[in-house]
Each structure stands twice: as C-alpha cells, then as structure tokens.
PDB file of N, CA, C and O in Angstrom:
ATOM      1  N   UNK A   1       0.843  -1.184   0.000  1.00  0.00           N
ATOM      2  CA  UNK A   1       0.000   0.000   0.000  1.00  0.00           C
ATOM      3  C   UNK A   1       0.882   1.238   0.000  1.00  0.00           C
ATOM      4  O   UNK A   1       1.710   1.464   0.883  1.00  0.00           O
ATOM      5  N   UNK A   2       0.624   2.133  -1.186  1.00  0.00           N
ATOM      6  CA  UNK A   2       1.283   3.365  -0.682  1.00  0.00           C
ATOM      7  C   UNK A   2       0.914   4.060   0.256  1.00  0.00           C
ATOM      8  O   UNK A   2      -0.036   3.769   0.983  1.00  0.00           O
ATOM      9  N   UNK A   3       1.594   5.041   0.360  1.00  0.00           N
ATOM     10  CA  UNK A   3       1.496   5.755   2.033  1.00  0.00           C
ATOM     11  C   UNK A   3       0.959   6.877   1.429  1.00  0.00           C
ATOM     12  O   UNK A   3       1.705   7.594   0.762  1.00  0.00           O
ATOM     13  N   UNK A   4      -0.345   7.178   1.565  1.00  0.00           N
ATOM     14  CA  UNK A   4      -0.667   8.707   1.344  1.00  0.00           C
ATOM     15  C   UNK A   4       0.049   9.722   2.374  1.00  0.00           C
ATOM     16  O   UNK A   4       0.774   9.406   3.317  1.00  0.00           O
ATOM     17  N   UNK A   5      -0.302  10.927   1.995  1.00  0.00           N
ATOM     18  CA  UNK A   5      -0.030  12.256   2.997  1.00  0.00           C
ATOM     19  C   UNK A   5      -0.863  12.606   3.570  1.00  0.00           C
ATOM     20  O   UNK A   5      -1.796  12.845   2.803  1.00  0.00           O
ATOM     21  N   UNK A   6      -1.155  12.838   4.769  1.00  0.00           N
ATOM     22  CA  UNK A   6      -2.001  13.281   5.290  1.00  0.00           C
ATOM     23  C   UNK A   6      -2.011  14.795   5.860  1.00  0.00           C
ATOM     24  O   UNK A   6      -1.296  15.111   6.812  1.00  0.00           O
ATOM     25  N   UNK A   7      -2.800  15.631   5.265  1.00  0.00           N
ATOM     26  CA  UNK A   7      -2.547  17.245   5.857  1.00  0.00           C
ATOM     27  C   UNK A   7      -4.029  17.767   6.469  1.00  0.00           C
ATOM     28  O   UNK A   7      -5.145  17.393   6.107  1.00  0.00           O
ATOM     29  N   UNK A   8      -3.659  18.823   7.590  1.00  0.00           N
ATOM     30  CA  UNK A   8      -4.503  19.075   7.862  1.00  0.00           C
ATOM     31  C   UNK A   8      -5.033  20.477   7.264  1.00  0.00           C
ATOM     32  O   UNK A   8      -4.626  20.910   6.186  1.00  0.00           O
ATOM     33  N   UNK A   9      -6.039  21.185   8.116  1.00  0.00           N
ATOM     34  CA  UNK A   9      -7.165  22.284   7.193  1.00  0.00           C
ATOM     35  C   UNK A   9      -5.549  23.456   6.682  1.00  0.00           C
ATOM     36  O   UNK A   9      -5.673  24.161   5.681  1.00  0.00           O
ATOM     37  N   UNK A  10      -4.491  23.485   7.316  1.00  0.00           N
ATOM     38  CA  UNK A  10      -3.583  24.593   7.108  1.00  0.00           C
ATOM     39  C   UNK A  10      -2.774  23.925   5.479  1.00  0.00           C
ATOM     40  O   UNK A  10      -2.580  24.791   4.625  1.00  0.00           O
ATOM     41  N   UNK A  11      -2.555  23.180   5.295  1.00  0.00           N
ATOM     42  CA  UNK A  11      -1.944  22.215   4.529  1.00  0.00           C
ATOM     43  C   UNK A  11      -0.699  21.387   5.234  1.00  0.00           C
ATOM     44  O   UNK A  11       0.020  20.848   4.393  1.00  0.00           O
ATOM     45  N   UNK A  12      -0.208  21.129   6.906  1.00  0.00           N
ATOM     46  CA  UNK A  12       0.918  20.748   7.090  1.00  0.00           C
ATOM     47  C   UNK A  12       0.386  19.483   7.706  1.00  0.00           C
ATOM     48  O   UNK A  12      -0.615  19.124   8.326  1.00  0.00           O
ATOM     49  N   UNK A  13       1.395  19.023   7.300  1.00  0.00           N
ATOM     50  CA  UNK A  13       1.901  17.209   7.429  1.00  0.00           C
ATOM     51  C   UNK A  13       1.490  16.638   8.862  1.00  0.00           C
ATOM     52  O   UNK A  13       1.883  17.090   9.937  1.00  0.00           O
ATOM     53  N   UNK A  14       0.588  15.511   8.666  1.00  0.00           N
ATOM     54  CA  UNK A  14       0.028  15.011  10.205  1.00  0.00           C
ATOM     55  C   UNK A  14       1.109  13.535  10.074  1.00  0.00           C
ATOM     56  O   UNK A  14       1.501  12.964   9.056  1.00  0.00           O
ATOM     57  N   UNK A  15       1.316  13.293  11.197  1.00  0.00           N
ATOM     58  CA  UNK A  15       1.680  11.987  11.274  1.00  0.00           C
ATOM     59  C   UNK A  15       1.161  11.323  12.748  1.00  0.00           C
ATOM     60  O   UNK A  15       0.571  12.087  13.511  1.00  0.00           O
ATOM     61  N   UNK A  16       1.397   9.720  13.218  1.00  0.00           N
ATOM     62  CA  UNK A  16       0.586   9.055  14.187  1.00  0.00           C
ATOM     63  C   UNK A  16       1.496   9.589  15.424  1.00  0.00           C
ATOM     64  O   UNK A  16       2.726   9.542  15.430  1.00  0.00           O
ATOM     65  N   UNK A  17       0.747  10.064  16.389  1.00  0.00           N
ATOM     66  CA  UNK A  17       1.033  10.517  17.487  1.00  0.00           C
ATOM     67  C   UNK A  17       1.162  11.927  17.719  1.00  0.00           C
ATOM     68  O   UNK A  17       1.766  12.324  18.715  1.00  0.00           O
ATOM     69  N   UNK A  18       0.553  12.869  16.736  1.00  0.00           N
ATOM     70  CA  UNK A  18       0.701  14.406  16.730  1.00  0.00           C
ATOM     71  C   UNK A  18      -0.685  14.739  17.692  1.00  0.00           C
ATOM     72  O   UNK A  18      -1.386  13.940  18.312  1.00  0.00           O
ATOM     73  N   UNK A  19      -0.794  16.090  17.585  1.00  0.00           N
ATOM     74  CA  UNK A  19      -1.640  16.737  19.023  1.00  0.00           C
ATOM     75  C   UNK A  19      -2.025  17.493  17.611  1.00  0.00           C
ATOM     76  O   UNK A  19      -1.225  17.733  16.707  1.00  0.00           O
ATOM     77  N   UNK A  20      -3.776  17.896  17.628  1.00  0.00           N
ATOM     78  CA  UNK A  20      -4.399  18.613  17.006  1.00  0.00           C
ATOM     79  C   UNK A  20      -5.360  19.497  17.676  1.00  0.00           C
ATOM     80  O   UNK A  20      -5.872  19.077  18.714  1.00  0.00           O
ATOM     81  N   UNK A  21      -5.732  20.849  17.164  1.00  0.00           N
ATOM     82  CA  UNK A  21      -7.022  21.451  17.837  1.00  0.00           C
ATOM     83  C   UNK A  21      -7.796  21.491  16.562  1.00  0.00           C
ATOM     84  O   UNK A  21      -7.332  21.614  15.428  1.00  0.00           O
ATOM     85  N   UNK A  22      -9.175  21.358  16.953  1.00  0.00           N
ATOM     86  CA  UNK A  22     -10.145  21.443  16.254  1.00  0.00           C
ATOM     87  C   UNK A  22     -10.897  22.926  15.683  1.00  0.00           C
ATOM     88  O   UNK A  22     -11.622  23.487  16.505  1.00  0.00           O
ATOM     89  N   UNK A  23     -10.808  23.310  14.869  1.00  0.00           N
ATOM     90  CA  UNK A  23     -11.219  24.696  14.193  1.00  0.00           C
ATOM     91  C   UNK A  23     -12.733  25.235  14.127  1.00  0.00           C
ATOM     92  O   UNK A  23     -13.201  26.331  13.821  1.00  0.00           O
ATOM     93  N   UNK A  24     -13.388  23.855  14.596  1.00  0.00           N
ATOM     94  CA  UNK A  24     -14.597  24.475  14.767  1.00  0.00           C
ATOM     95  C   UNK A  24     -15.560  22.977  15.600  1.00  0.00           C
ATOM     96  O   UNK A  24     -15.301  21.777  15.692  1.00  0.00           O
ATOM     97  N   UNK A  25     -16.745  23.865  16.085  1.00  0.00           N
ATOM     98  CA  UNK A  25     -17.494  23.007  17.121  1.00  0.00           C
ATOM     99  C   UNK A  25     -18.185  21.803  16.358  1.00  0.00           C
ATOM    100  O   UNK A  25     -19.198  22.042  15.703  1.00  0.00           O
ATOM    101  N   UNK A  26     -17.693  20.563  16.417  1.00  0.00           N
ATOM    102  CA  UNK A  26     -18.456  19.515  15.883  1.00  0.00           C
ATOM    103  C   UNK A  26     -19.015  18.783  16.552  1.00  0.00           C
ATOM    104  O   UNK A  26     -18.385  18.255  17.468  1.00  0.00           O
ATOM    105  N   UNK A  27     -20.497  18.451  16.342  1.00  0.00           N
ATOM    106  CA  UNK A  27     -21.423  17.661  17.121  1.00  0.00           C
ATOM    107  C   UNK A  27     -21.465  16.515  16.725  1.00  0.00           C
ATOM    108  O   UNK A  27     -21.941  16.246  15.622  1.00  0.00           O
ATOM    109  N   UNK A  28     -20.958  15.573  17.570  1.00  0.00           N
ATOM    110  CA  UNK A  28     -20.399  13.828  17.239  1.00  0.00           C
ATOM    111  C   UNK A  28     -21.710  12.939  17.595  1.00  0.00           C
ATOM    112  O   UNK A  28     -22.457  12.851  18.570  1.00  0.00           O
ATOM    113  N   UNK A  29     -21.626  12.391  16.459  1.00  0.00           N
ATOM    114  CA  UNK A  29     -22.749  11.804  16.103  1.00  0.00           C
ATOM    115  C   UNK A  29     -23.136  10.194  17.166  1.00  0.00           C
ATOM    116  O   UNK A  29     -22.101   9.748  17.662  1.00  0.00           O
ATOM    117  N   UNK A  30     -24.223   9.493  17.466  1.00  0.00           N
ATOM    118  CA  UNK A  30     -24.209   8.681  18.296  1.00  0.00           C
ATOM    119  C   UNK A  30     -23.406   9.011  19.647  1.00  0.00           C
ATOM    120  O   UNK A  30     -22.804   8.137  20.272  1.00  0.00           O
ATOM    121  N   UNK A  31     -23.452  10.208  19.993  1.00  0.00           N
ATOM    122  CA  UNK A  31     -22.681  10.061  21.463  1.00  0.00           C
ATOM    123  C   UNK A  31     -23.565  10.687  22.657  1.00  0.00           C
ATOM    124  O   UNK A  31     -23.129  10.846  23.797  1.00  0.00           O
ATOM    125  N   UNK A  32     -24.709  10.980  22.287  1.00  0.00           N
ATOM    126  CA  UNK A  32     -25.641  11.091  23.315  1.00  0.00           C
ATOM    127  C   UNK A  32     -25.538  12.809  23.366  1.00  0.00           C
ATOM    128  O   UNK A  32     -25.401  13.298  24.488  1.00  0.00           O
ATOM    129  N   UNK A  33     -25.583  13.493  22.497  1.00  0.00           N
ATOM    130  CA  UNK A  33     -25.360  14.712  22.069  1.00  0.00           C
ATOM    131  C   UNK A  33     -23.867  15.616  22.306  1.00  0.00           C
ATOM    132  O   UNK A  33     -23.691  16.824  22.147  1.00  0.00           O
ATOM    133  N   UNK A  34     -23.351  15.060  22.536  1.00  0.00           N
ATOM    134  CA  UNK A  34     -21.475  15.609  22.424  1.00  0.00           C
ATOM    135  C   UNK A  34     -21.127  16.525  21.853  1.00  0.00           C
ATOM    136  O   UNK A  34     -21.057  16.218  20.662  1.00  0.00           O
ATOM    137  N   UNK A  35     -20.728  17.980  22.086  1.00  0.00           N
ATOM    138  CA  UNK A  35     -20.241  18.452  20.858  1.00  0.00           C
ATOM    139  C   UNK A  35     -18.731  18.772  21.566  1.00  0.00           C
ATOM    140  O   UNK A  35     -18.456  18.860  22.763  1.00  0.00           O
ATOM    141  N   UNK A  36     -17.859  18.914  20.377  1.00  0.00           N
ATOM    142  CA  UNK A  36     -16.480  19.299  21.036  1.00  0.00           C
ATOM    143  C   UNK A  36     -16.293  20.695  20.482  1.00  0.00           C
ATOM    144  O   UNK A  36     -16.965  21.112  19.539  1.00  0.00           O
ATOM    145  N   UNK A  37     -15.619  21.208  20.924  1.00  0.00           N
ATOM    146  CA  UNK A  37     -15.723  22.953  21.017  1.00  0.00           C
ATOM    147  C   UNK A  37     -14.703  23.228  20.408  1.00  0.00           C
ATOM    148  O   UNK A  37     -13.673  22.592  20.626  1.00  0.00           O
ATOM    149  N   UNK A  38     -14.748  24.218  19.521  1.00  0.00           N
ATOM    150  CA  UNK A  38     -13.466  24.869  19.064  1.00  0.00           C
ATOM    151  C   UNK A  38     -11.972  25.093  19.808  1.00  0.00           C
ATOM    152  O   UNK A  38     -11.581  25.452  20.919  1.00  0.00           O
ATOM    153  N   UNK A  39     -11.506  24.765  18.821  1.00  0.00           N
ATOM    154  CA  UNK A  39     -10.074  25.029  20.225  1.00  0.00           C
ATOM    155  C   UNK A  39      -9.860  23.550  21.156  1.00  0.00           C
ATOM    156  O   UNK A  39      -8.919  23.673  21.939  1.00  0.00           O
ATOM    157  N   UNK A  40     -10.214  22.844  21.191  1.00  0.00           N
ATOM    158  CA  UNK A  40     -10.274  21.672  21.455  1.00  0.00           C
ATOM    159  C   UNK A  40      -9.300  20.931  21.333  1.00  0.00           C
ATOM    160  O   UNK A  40      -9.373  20.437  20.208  1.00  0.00           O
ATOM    161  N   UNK A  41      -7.884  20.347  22.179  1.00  0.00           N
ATOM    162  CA  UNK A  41      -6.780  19.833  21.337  1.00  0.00           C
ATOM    163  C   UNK A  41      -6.780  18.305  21.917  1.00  0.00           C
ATOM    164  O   UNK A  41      -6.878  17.830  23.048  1.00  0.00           O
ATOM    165  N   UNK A  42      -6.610  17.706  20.480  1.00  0.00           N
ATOM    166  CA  UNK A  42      -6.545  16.419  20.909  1.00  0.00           C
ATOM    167  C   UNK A  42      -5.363  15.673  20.574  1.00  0.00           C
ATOM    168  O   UNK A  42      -4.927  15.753  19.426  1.00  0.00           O
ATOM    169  N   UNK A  43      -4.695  14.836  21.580  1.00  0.00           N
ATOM    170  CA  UNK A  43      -3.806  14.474  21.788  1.00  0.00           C
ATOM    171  C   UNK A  43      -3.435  12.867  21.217  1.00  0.00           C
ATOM    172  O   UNK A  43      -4.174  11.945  21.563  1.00  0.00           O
ATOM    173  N   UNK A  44      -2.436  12.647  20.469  1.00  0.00           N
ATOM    174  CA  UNK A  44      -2.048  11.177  20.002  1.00  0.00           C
ATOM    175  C   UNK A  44      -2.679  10.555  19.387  1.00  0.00           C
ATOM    176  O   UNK A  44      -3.093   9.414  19.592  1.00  0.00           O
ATOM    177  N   UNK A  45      -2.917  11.627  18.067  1.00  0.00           N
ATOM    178  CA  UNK A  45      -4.088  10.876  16.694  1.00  0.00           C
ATOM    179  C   UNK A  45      -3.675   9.581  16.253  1.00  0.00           C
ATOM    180  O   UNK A  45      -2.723   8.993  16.766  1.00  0.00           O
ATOM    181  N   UNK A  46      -4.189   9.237  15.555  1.00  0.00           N
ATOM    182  CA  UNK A  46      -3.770   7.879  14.697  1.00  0.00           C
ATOM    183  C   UNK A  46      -4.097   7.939  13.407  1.00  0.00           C
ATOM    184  O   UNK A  46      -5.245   8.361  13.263  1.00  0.00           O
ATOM    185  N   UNK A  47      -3.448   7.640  12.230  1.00  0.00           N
ATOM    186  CA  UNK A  47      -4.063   7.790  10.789  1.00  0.00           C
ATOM    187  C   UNK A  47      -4.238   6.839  10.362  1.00  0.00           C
ATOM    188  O   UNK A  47      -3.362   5.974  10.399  1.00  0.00           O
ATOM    189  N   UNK A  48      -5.769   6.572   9.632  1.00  0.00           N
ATOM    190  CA  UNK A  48      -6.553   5.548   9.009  1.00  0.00           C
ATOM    191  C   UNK A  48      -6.223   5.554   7.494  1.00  0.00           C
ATOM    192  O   UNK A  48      -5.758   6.572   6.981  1.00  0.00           O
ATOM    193  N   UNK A  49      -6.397   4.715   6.953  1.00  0.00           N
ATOM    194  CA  UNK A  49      -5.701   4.669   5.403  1.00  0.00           C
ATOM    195  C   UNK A  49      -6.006   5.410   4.559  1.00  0.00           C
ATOM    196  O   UNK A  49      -5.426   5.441   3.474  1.00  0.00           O
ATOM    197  N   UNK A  50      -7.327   6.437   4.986  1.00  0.00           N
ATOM    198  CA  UNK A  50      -7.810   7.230   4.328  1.00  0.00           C
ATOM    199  C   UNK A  50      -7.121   8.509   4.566  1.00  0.00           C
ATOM    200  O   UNK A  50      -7.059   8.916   5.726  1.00  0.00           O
ATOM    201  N   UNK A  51      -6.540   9.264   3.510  1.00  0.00           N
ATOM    202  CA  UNK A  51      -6.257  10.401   3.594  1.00  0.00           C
ATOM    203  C   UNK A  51      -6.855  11.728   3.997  1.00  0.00           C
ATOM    204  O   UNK A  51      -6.173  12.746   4.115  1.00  0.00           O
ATOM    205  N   UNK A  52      -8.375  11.669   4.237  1.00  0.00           N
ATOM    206  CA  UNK A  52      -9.010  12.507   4.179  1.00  0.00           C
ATOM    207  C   UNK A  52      -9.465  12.588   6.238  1.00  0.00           C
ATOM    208  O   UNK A  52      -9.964  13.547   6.826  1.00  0.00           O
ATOM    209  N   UNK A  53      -9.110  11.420   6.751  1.00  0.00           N
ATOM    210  CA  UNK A  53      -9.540  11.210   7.974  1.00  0.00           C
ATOM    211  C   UNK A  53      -8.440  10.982   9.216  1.00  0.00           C
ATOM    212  O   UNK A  53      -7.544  10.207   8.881  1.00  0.00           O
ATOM    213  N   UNK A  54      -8.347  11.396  10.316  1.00  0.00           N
ATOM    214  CA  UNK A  54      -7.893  10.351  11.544  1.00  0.00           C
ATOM    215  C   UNK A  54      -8.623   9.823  12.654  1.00  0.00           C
ATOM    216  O   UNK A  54      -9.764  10.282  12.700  1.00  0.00           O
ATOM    217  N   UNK A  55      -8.354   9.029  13.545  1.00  0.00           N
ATOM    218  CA  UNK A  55      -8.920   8.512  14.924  1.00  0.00           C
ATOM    219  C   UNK A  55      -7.970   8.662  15.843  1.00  0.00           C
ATOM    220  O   UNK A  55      -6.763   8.481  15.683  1.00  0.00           O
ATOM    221  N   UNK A  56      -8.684   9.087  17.079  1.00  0.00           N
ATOM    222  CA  UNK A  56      -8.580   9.951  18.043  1.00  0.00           C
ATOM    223  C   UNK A  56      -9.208   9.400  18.983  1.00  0.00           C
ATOM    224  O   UNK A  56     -10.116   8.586  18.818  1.00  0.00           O
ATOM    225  N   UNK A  57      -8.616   9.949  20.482  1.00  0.00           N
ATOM    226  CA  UNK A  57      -9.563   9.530  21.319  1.00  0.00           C
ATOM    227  C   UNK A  57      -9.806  10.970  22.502  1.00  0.00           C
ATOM    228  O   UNK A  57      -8.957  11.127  23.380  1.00  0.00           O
ATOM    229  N   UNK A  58     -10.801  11.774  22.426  1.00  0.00           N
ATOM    230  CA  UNK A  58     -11.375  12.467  23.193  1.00  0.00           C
ATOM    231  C   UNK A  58     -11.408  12.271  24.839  1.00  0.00           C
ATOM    232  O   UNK A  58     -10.759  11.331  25.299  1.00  0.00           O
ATOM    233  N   UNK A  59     -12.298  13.309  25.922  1.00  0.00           N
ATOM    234  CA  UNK A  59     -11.994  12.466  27.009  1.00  0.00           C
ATOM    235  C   UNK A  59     -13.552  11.901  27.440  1.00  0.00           C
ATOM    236  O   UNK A  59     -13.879  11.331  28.480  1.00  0.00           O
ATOM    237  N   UNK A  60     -14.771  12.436  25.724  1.00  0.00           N
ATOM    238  CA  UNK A  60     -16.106  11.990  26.250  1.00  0.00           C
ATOM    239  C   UNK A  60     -16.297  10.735  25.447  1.00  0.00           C
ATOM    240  O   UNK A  60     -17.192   9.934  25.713  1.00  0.00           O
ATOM    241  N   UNK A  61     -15.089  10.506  24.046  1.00  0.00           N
ATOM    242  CA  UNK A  61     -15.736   9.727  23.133  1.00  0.00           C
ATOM    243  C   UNK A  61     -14.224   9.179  22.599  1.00  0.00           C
ATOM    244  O   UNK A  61     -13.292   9.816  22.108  1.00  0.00           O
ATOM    245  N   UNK A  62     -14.390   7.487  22.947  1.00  0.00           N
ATOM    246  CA  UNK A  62     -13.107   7.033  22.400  1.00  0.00           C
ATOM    247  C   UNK A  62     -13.654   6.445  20.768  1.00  0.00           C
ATOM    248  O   UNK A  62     -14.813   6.269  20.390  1.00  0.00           O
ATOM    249  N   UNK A  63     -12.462   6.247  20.071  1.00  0.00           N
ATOM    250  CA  UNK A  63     -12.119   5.470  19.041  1.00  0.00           C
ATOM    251  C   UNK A  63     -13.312   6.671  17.970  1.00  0.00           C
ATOM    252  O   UNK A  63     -14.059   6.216  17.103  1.00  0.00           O
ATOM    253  N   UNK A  64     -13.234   7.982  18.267  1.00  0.00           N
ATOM    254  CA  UNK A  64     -13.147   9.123  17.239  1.00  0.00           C
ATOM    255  C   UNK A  64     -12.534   8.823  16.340  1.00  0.00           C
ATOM    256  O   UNK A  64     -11.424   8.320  16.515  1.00  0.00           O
ATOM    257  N   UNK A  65     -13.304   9.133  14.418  1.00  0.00           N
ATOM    258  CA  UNK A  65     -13.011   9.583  13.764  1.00  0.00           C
ATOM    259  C   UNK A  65     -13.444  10.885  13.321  1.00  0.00           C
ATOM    260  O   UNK A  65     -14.602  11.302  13.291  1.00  0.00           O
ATOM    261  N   UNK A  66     -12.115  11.637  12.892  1.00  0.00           N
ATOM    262  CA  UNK A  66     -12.164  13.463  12.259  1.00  0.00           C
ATOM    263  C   UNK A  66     -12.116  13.333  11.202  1.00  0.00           C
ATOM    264  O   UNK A  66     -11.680  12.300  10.693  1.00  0.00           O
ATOM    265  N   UNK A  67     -12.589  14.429  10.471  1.00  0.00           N
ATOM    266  CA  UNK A  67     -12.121  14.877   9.131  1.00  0.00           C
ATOM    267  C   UNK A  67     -11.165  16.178   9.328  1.00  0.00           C
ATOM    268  O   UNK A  67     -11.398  17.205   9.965  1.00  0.00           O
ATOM    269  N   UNK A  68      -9.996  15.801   8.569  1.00  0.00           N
ATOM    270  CA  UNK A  68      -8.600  16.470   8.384  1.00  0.00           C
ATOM    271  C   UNK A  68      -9.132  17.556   8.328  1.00  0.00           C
ATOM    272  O   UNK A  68      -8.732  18.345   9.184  1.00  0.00           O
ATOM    273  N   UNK A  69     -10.013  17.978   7.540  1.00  0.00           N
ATOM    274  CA  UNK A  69     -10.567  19.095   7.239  1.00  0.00           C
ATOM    275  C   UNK A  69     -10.803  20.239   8.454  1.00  0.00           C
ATOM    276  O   UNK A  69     -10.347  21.382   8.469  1.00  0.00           O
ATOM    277  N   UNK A  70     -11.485  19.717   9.267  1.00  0.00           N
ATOM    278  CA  UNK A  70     -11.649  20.355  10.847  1.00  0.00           C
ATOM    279  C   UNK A  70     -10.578  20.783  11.918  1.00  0.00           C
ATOM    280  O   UNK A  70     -10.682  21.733  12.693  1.00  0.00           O
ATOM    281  N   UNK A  71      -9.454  19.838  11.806  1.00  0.00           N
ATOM    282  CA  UNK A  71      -8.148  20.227  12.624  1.00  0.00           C
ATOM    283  C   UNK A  71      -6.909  20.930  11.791  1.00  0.00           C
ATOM    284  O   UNK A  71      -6.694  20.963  10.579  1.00  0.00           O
ATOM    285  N   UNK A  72      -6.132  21.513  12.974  1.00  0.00           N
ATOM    286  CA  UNK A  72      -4.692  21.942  12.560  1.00  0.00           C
ATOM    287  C   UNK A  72      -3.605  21.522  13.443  1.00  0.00           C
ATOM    288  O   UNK A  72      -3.778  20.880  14.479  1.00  0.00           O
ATOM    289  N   UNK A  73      -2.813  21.795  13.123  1.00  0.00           N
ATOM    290  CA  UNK A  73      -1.400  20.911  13.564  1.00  0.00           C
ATOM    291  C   UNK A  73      -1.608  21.650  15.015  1.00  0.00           C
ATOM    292  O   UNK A  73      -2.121  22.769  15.045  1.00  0.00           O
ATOM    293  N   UNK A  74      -1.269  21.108  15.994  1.00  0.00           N
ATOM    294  CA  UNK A  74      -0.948  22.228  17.131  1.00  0.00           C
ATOM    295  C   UNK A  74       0.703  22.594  17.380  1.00  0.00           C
ATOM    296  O   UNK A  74       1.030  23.431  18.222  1.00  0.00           O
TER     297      UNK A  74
END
C-alpha cells in the first residue's frame, strides 16, 4: 500500500502521534449529544488509510473519527 499524505485544514503534514485542535465546534454523532468545542486539542491521533480522515480519542468519546478538514497541527 502506498502511504498517502495526510494534511490538515492549514496544509501541514500530520503523522501518528501528533496533538491537534479542532477549528470548529463539531457535534459527534451517536454520542448522546457531544459536541467538542473549538479550540479543542486532541492528543495522540492515529491515521486511518484514508487520507481525508484520523482517529482519536477524546476524554467523552473514544475510538473518534475526524475529518482532516476540521483540525490543525498544534
């Protein structure tokens, strides 16, 4: 498998174990109404084969997936 790149909303390079904050308030779906708040940094992502996504673990909601789109490098 090639190795895609994974970037976040700024365009810079994510890799497994980076710290991200979230750019805007997303309301996570199936979690009993959750939303995580802007500014939000989450700690020791993991990247899924998809380029467009990672998993994460929050401190209301484990085994999170993001869209790249929403975070930036912290």
């Amino acid at each position: 498998m090639s190795e895609d790149i994974v970037k976040d909303a700024n365009g810079a390079r994510l890799s497994d174990g980076d710290s991200v904050t979230l750019i805007k308030d997303l309301k996570v779906k199936g979690s009993g109404g959750v939303t995580l708040k802007r500014g939000t940094l989450v700690k020791k992502i993991r990247l899924t084969g998809d380029p467009d996504e990672i998993e994460a673990n929050v401190e209301k909601v484990r085994g999170l997936v993001l869209r790249t789109e929403f975070v930036k490098k912290a």
